[in-house]
C-alpha positions in Angstrom: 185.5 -3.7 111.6 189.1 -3.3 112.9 189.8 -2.8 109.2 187.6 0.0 108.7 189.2 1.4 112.3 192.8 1.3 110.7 192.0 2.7 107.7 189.8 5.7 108.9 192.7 6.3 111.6 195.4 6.5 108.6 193.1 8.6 106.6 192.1 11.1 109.2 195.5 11.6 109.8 196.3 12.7 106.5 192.8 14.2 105.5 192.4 16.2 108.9 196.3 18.0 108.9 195.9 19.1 105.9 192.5 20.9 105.7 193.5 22.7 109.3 196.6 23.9 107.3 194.8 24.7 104.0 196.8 26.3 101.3 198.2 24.3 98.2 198.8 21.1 100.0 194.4 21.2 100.7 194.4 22.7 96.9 196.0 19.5 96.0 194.1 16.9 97.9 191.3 18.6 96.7 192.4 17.8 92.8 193.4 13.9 93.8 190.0 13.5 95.6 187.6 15.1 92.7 190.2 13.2 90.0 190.0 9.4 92.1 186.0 10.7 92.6 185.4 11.0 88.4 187.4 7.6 87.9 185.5 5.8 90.6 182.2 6.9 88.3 183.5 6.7 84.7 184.4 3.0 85.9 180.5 2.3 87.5 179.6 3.2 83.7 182.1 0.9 82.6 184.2 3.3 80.0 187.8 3.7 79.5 189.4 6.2 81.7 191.8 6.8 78.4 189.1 7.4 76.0 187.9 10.8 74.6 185.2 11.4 76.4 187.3 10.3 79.5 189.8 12.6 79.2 187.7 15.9 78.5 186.2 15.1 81.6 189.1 15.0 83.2 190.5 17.9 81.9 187.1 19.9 82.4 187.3 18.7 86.3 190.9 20.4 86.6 189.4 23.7 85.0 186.8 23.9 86.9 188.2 23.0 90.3 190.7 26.0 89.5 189.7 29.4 91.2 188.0 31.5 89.4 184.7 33.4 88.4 181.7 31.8 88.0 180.8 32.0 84.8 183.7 30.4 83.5 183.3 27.6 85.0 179.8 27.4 82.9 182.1 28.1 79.6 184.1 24.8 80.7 180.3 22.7 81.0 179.1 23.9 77.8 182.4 23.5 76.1 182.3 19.8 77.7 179.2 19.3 76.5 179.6 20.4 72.9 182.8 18.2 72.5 181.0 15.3 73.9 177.9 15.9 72.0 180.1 16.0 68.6 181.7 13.1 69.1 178.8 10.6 69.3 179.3 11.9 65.9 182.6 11.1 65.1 182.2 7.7 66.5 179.3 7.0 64.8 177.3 6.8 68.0 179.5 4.4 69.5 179.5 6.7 72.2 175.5 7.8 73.0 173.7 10.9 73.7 173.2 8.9 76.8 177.0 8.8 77.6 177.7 12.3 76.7 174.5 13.3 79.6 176.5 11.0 82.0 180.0 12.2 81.6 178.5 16.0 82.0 176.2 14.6 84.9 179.2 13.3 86.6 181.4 16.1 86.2 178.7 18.5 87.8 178.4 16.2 90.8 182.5 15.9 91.3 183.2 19.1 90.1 180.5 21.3 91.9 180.9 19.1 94.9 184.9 19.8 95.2 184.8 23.4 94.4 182.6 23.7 97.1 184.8 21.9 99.2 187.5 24.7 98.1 185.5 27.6 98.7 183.8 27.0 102.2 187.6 26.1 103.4 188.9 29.2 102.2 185.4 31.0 103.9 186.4 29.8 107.1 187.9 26.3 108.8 185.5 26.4 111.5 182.7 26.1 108.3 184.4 22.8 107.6 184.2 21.4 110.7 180.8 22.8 111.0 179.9 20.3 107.8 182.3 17.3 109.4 180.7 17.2 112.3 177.4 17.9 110.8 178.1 14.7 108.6 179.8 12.6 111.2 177.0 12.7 113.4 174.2 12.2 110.8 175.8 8.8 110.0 176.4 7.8 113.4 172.9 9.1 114.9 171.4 7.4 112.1 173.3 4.3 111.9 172.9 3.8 115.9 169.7 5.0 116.4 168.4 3.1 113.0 169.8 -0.5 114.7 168.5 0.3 118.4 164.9 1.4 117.2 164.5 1.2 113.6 160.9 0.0 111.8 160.0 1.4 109.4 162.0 0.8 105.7 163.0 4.6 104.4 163.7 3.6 101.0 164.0 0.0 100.9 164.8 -0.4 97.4 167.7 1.9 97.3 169.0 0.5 100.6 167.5 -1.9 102.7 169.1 -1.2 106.3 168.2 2.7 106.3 164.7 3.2 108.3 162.8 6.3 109.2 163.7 6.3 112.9 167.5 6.3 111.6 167.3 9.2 109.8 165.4 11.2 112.2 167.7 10.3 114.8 170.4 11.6 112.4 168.9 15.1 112.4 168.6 15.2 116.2 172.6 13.9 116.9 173.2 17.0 114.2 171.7 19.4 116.1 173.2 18.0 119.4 176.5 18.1 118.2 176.2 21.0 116.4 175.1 23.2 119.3 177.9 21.5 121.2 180.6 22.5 118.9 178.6 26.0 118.7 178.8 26.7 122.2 182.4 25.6 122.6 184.0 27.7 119.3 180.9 29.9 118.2 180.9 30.8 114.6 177.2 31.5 114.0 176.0 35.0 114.7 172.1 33.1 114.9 172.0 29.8 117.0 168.5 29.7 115.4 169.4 29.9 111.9 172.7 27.5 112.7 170.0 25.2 113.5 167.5 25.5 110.7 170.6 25.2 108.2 171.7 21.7 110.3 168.3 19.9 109.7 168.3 20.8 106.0 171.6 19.7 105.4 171.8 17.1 107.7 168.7 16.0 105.2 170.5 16.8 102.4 173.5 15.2 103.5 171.6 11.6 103.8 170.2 12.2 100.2 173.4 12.6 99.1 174.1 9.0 100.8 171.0 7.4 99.4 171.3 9.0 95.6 175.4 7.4 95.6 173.2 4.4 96.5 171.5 4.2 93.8 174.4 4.9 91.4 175.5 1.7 93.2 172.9 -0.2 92.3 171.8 0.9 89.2 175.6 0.0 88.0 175.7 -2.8 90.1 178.8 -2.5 92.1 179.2 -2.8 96.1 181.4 0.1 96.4 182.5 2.8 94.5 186.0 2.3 94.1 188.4 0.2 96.8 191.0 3.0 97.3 189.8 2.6 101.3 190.1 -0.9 102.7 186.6 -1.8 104.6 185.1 1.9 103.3 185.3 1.5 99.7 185.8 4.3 97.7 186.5 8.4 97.7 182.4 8.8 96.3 181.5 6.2 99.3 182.9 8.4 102.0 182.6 11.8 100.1 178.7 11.0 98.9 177.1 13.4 102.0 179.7 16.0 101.7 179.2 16.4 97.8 175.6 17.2 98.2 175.6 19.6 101.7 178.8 21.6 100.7 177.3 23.5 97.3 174.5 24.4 100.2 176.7 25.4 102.8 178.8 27.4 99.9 174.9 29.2 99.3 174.2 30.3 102.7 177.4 31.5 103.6 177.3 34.1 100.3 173.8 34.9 101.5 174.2 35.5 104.9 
């Protein structure tokens, strides 16, 4: 525990400074995250980072973290996928169908993850710490409320210690905090629809947490990397974010 205390202290104070500031220096951290994010997956499947297919991911990611339109960015996939798909060909299948759909797979979740990260930063910094806190109290309520009062298994397969009483508690400390941090800096013009977005991606978010779970354990690792002493890796701390930011990145352009 008092290693996971150090480490989030050390982290926060580098993560936090520098999305509040924004500009290249969150530009960059956003590259090193999505880059150590890819690794920590291409090493679950057990491939060299400095093979082929490694490094067309790699470059794809960079593409497609760049600003831009839209529909380049789904250029870069099908180009990705057409290079990948070729060379199970060239290496004589050495390197599967089943690869190629996991490199693409993986880039999608990284890549469509991080640019979100970019794009709701540059809509607004209180959307950012509309989604930490979001996130932050999820895991908490759920964690807390899952250890006090928690039954009933939520997906006991994919892991054990989560219960149905966590995760609804994890919605409710959402909406608490939420409406807190509402009230004191309001950034919402409907409380009601602030609301309605917090459950579903406070739901989201702990989907996001169970499906890096089952990467986990399908691949059967612990963690997803050990770049954070007593948290693991970036996809272990990132996992809720990757999966409510696309979302958030929605309603704001259709609001």
């Amino acid at each position: 525990m008092k290693q996971r205390i150090i480490t989030a202290i050390i982290a926060a104070s580098i993560f936090l400074p520098i999305v509040i500031y924004g500009g290249w220096p969150f530009f960059v951290l956003t590259y090193v995250l999505a880059t150590v994010g890819l690794f920590e997956l291409i090493r679950m499947k057990r491939m060299s980072v400095f093979s082929f297919p490694s490094v067309v991911s790699f470059l794809s990611l960079w593409l497609f973290l760049y600003p831009h339109e839209h529909m380049i960015n789904i250029w870069i996939l099908i180009i990705s996928l057409f290079l990948l798909l070729i060379y199970t060909v060239i290496s004589k299948n050495a390197f599967t169908f089943d690869d190629a759909a996991f490199m693409v797979a993986a880039l999608l979740y990284v890549g469509v993850g991080f640019y979100s990260f970019v794009q709701v930063r540059e809509a607004g910094l209180s959307y950012i710490f509309y989604a930490l806190f979001l996130i932050w109290a999820t895991d908490s309520g759920a964690y807390f409320i899952g250890r006090a009062f928690g039954k009933r298994k939520l997906w006991e397969h994919i892991s054990p210690n989560k219960t149905v009483e966590g995760a609804i508690g994890g919605i409710v400390c959402a909406l608490v905090v939420v409406s807190i941090y509402e009230w004191l800096s309001p950034f919402s013009p409907s409380f009601l629809m602030l609301l309605i977005a917090t459950v579903i991606l406070s739901v989201f978010g702990q989907l996001g947490d169970l499906v890096e779970s089952a990467f986990k354990r399908h691949y059967g690792v612990k963690d997803s990397g050990a770049i954070l002493p007593g948290h693991g890796g970036i996809l272990d701390r990132f996992d809720s974010l990757l999966f409510i930011l696309p979302i958030l990145h929605l309603f704001y352009l259709v609001a």
